[in-house]
C-alpha positions, 0 to 999 in steps of 0.5 A: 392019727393022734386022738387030738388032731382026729377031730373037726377042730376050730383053729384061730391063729394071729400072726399068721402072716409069717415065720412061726405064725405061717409055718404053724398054719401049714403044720397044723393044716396037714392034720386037721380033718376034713370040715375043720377051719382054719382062721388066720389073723394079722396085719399083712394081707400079702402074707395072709393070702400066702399062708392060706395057699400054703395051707390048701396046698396041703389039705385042701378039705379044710377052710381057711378064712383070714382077717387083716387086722391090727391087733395095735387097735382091736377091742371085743366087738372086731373080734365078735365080728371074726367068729360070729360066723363060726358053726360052734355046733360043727367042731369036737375042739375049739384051738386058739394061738396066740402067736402076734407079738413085738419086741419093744423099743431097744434103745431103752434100758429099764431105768429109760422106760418111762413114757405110758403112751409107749408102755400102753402102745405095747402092751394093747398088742402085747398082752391086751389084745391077747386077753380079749381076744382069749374073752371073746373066744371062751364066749364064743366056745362056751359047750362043756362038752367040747375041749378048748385050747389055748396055746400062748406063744411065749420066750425064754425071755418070759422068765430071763431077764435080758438088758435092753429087751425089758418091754419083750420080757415084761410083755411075755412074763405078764401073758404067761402069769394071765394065763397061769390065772385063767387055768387055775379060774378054769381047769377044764381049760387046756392052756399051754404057754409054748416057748419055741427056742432060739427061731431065726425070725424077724424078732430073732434079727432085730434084737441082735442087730439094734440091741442097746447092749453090747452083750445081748447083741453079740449073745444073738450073733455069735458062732457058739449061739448058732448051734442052738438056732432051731429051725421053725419046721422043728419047733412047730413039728414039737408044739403039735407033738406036745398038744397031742401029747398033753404032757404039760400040766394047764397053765404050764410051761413047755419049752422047745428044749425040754425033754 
């Protein structure tokens, strides 16, 4: 087994409930070693559950807890609530993904976004939950001596600008840049910003649907782009491979099509 998942390790996950956030859990739940946690999070207490039963289906000497939360209205003290019970003393590595996130209003092109009640709405899931979420948990896991992980979800579209999809673009060019600023405040930090690739998700199937330019909607639909969908086993099976890999530098970048 690789050295990194060879250890009892602490995993915090959101978005959980679904597509990449579920097929995570599982994956990452096959190799975890016994006595490790799995802490899932999101708003779907249906999806939760099911996640958690996929995941003991798989290994069933690991503990898998789950929070519904929404992350539209979480501040530090509700995250304090979720780890206060952890064992700190118990785990070799500490891992949080940040996998939650919501594609915006498609009806508006850039010169359209103009309403603050809509741009804060966004961004408190988007990337404030995301940066106390992160505080609390480098709270938290504070040892020197164990390694602490964090893995942001993020998209080709966090250095891409795509018409009409300018709240997702922003959102995530905004967390890879806090998270560029956090490993260069704390190189001891392991942090990643992990793009999974073209995944037919929920998000996948909004944009091509309700997009307000015609482009992007037939860029998302057409045949030559289905070549290039990729399967959410693959892209999960890629980001655990490049964890215990570590070839990225802290704070980078890495894309499911890199090689």
């Amino acid at each position: 087994m690789n050295e990194f998942w060879s250890r009892r390790t602490c995993v915090i996950l959101t978005g959980a409930s679904k597509g990449i956030g579920q097929c995570l859990a599982v994956e990452i739940g096959k190799l975890l070693v016994p006595e490790s946690t799995i802490v899932l999070m999101a708003r779907d207490t249906n999806g939760l559950e099911k996640t958690k039963e996929m995941v003991n289906k798989e290994n069933s000497d690991i503990l898998v807890e789950y929070y519904s939360v929404d992350l539209y209205n979480s501040n530090a003290t509700m995250f304090e609530k979720i780890v206060e019970p952890i064992d700190s003393t118990k785990y070799e590595l500490f891992l949080l993904i940040h996998n939650a996130g919501s594609v915006g209003n498609l009806d508006h092109l850039a010169a359209d976004m103009n309403d603050p009640d809509e741009w804060n709405k966004f961004m408190l899931l988007n990337l404030y939950s995301v940066t106390c979420l992160t505080s609390v948990f480098l709270s938290k896991f504070n040892s020197d001596t164990t390694e602490r992980c964090i893995v942001n979800i993020t998209s080709l579209l966090g250095i891409e600008p795509f018409k009409s999809v300018g709240y997702y673009c922003v959102g995530k060019a905004s967390r890879e840049m806090y998270f560029r600023v956090l490993a260069l405040e704390n190189p001891t930090l392991n942090i990643l910003s992990y793009s999974p690739g073209p995944v037919l998700t929920d998000m996948y199937t909004n944009i091509s649907l309700n997009s307000k330019d015609e482009v992007v909607r037939e860029q998302f639909t057409n045949g030559q782009q289905k070549q290039y969908i990729v399967k959410v086993e693959d892209t999960c099976q890629k980001l655990v491979n490049t964890l215990a890999m570590r070839s990225y530098k802290t704070g980078g970048r890495v894309d499911y099509y890199d090689r």
